[in-house]
N, C-alpha and C positions, 0 to 999 in steps of 0.2 A: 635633533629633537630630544629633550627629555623623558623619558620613558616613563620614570618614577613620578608624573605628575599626572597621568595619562590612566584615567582609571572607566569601567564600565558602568554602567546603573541600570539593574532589573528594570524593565519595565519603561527604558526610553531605549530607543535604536541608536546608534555610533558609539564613537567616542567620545570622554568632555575630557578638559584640561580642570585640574584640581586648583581654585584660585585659595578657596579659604573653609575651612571647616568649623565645625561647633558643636557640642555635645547634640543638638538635634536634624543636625544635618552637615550640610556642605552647598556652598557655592560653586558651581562649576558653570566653563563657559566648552559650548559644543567645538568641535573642532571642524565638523561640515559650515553650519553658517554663522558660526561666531556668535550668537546669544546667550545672553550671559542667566543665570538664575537658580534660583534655591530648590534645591534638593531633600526633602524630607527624611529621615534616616529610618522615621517612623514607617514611611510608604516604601520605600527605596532597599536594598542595599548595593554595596558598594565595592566591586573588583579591579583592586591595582593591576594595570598590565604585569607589573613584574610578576604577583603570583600567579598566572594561569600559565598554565600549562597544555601542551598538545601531545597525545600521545601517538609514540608512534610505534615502532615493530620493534625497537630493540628497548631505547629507553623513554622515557619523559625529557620531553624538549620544553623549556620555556621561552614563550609569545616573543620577548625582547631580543633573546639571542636570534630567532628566526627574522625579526623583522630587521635584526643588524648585520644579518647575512644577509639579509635582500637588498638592503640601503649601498654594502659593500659592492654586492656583483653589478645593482644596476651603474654606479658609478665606472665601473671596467668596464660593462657594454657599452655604454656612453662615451665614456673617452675610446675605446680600442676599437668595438664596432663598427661594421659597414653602415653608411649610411641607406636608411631606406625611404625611398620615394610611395608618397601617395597618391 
């Protein structure tokens, strides 16, 4: 996944993928159900994944490294992992 296309917008819940921008907005398509639509910059503003950040006890981690540590370990669990029955 690209991370650097992946941005937040006050005021709608998830995430959207960043298709096209424009001095009074941006087009983004949701990454929950895939609907695509304009974004006012007026109404809106607008958080790249890459800048947020999570704070934790010793330093600032940002969002993408976390979510590419997750991406990594769950591929180890998955291949190396017991399987578990439901």
């Amino acid at each position: 996944m690209e991370y650097n296309k992946i941005i937040a917008v006050t005021g709608l819940p998830g995430l959207y993928e960043l298709l096209s921008s424009k001095s009074d907005g941006a087009i983004v398509r949701s990454l929950d159900d895939k609907s695509t639509k304009f974004v006012s910059s007026r109404i809106h503003n607008f958080s790249h994944l890459e800048s947020i950040e999570i704070y934790t006890v010793q330093d600032n981690v940002n969002l993408v490294d976390i979510l590419k540590a997750m991406e990594t370990s769950s591929e180890l669990c998955t291949r190396n992992g017991p399987k578990m029955k439901l």
